[in-house]
VEXSETI-905423 format. One record per atom (N, C-alpha, C): residue in one letter; atom name; z, y, x. Coordinates in steps of 0.2 Angstrom, whole numbers. Example, Ala and Ser with C-alpha at 12.3 -4.5 7.8 and 13.67 -1.06 7.14 Angstrom:
2
> A; N; 39; -28; 66 $
> A; CA; 39; -22; 62 $
> A; C; 39; -16; 66 $
> S; N; 35; -11; 64 $
> S; CA; 36; -5; 68 $
> S; C; 39; 0; 64 $
***
This chain:
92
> X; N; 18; -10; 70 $
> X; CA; 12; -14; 71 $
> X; C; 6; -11; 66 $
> X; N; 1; -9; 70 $
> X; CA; -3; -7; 67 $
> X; C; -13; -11; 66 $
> X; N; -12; -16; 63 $
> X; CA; -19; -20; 66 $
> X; C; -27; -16; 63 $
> X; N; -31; -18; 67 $
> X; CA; -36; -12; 67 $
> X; C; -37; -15; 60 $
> X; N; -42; -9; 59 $
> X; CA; -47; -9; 52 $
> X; C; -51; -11; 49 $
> X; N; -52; -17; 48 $
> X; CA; -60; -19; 45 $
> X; C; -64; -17; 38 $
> X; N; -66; -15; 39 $
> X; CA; -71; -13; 32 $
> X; C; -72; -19; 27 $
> X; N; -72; -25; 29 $
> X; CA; -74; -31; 24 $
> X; C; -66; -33; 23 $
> X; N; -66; -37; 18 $
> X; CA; -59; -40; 15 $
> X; C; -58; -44; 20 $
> X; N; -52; -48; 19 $
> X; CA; -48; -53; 23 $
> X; C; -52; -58; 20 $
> X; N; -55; -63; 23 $
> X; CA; -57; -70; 21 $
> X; C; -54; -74; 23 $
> X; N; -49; -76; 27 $
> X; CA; -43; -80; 27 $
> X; C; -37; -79; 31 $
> X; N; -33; -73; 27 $
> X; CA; -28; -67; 31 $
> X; C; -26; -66; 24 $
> X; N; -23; -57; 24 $
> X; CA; -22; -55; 20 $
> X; C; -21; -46; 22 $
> X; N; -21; -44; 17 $
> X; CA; -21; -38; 19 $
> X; C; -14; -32; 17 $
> X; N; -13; -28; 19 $
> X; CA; -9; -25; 16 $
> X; C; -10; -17; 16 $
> X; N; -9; -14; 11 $
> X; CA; -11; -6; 8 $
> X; C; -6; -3; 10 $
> X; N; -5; 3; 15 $
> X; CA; 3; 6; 14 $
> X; C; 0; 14; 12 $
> X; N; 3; 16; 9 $
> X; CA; 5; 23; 7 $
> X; C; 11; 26; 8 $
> X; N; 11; 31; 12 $
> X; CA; 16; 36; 14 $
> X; C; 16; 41; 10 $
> X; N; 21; 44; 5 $
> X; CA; 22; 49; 1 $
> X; C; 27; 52; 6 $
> X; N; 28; 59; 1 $
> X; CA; 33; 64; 5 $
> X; C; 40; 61; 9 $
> X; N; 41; 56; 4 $
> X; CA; 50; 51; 6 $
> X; C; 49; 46; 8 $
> X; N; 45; 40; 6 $
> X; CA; 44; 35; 8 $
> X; C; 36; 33; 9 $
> X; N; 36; 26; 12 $
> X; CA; 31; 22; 13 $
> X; C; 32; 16; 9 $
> X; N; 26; 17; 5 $
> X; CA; 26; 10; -1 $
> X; C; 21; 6; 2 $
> X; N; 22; 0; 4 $
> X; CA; 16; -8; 5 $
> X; C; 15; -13; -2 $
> X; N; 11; -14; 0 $
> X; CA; 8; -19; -6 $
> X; C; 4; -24; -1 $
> X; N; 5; -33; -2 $
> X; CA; 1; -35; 3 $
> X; C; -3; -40; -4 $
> X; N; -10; -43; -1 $
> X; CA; -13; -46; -5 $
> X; C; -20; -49; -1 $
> X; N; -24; -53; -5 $
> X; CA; -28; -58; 0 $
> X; C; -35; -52; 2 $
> X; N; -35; -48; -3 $
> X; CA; -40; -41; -2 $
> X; C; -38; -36; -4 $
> X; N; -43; -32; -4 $
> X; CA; -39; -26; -3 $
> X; C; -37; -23; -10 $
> X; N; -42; -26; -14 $
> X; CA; -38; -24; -22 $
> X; C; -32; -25; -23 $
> X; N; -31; -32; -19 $
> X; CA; -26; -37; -24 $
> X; C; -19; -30; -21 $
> X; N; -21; -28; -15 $
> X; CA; -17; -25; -8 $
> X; C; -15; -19; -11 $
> X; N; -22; -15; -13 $
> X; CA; -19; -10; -18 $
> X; C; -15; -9; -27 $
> X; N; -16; -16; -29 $
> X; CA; -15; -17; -35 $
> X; C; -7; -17; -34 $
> X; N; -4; -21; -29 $
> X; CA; 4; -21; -27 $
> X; C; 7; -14; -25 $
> X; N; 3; -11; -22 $
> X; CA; 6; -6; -20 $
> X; C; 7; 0; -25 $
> X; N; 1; -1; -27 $
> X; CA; 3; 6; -34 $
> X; C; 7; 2; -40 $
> X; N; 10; -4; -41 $
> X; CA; 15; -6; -45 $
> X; C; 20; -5; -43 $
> X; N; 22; -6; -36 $
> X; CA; 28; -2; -32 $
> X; C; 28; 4; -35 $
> X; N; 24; 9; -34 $
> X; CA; 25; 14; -36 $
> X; C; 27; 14; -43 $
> X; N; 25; 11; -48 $
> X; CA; 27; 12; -54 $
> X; C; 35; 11; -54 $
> X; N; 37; 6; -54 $
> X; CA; 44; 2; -53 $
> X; C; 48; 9; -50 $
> X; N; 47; 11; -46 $
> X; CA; 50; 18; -42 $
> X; C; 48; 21; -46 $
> X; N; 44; 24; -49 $
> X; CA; 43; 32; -54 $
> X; C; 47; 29; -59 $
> X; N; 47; 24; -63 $
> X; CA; 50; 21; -68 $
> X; C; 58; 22; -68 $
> X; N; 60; 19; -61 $
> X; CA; 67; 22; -61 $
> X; C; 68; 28; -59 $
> X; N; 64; 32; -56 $
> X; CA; 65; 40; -56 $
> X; C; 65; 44; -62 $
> X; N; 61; 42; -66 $
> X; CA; 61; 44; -73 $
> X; C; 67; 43; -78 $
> X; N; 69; 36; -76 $
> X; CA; 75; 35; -80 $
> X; C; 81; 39; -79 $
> X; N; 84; 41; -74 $
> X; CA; 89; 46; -73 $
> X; C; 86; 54; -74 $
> X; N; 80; 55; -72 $
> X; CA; 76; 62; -73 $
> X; C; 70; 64; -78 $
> X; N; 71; 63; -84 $
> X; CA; 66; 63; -87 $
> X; C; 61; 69; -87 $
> X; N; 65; 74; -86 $
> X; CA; 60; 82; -86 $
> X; C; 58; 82; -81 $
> X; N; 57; 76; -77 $
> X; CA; 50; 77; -71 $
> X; C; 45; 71; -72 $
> X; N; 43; 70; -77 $
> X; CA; 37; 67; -81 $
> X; C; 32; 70; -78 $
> X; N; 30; 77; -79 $
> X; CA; 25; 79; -76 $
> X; C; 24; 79; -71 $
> X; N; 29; 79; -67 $
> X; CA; 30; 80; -59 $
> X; C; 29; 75; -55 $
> X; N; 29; 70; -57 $
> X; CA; 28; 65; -52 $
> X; C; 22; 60; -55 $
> X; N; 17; 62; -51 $
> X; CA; 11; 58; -54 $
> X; C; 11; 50; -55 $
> X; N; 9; 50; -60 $
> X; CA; 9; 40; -63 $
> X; C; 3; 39; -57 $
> X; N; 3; 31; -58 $
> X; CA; 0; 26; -51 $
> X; C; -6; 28; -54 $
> X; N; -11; 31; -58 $
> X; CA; -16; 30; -59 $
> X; C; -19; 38; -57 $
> X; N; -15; 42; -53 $
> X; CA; -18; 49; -51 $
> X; C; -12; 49; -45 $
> X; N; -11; 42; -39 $
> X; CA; -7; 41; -36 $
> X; C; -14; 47; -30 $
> X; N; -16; 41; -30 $
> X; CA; -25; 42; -23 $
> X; C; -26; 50; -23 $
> X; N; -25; 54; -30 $
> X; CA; -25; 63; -31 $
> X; C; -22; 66; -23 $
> X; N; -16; 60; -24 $
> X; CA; -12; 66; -21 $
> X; C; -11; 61; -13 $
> X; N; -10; 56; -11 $
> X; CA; -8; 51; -5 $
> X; C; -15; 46; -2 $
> X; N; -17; 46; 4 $
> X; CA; -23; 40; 5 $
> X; C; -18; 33; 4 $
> X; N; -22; 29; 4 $
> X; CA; -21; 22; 4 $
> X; C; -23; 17; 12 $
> X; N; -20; 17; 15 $
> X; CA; -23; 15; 22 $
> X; C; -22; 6; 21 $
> X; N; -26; 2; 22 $
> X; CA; -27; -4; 23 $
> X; C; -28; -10; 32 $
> X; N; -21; -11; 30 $
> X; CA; -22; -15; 37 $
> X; C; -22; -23; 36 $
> X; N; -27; -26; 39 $
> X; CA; -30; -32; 39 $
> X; C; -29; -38; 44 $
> X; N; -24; -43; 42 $
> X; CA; -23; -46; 48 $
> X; C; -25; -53; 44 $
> X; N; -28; -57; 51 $
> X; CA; -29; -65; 50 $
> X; C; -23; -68; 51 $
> X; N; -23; -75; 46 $
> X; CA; -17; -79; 45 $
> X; C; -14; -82; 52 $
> X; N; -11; -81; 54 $
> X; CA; -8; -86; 60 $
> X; C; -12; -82; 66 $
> X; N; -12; -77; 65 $
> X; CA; -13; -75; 72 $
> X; C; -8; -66; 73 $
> X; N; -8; -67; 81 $
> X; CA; -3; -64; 83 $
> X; C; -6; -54; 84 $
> X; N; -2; -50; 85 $
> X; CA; -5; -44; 84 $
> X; C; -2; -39; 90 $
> X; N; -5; -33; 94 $
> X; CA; 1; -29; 99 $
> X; C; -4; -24; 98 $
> X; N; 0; -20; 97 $
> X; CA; -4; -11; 96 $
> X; C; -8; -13; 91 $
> X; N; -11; -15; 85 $
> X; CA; -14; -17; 83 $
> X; C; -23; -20; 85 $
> X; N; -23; -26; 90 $
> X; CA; -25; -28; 91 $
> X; C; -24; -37; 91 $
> X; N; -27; -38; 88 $
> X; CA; -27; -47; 87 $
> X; C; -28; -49; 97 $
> X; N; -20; -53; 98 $
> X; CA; -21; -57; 103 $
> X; C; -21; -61; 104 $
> X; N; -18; -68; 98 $
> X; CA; -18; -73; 100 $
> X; C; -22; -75; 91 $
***
């Protein structure tokens, strides 16, 4: 499910930020798009945190959430609360 794009934040919805890195797809959902990207790059931390705790000598290797955007976009999908969604298009 992919809902179109709006430019302006959810005003009674929510949004969700995903980022696709080389292995995974990390989301973060939130009422705008900060809050959207604010969850999504602490995923990422929690993940680098545990990758780092088995690998330490890839500290530099894997960029911390604040030089995540250097290297991955951040795509924002925006759905209204209680309504229904196909190919991303709002249908009900």
């Amino acid at each position: 499910m992919h809902p179109t794009v709006r430019e302006t934040e959810a005003a009674s919805g929510m949004v969700v930020a995903e980022m696709n890195t080389h292995h995974f797809m990390f989301r973060g959902a939130g009422r705008n798009r900060d809050a959207a990207r604010r969850a999504v790059l602490n995923a990422w931390r929690v993940h680098r945190s545990a990758l780092l705790a088995r690998y330490p000598e890839r500290t530099d290797s894997i960029p911390d959430a604040s030089r995540m955007e250097d290297h991955f976009n951040i795509v924002y999908l925006e759905f209204d609360m209680d309504a229904g969604y196909r190919d991303g298009e709002r249908i009900v």
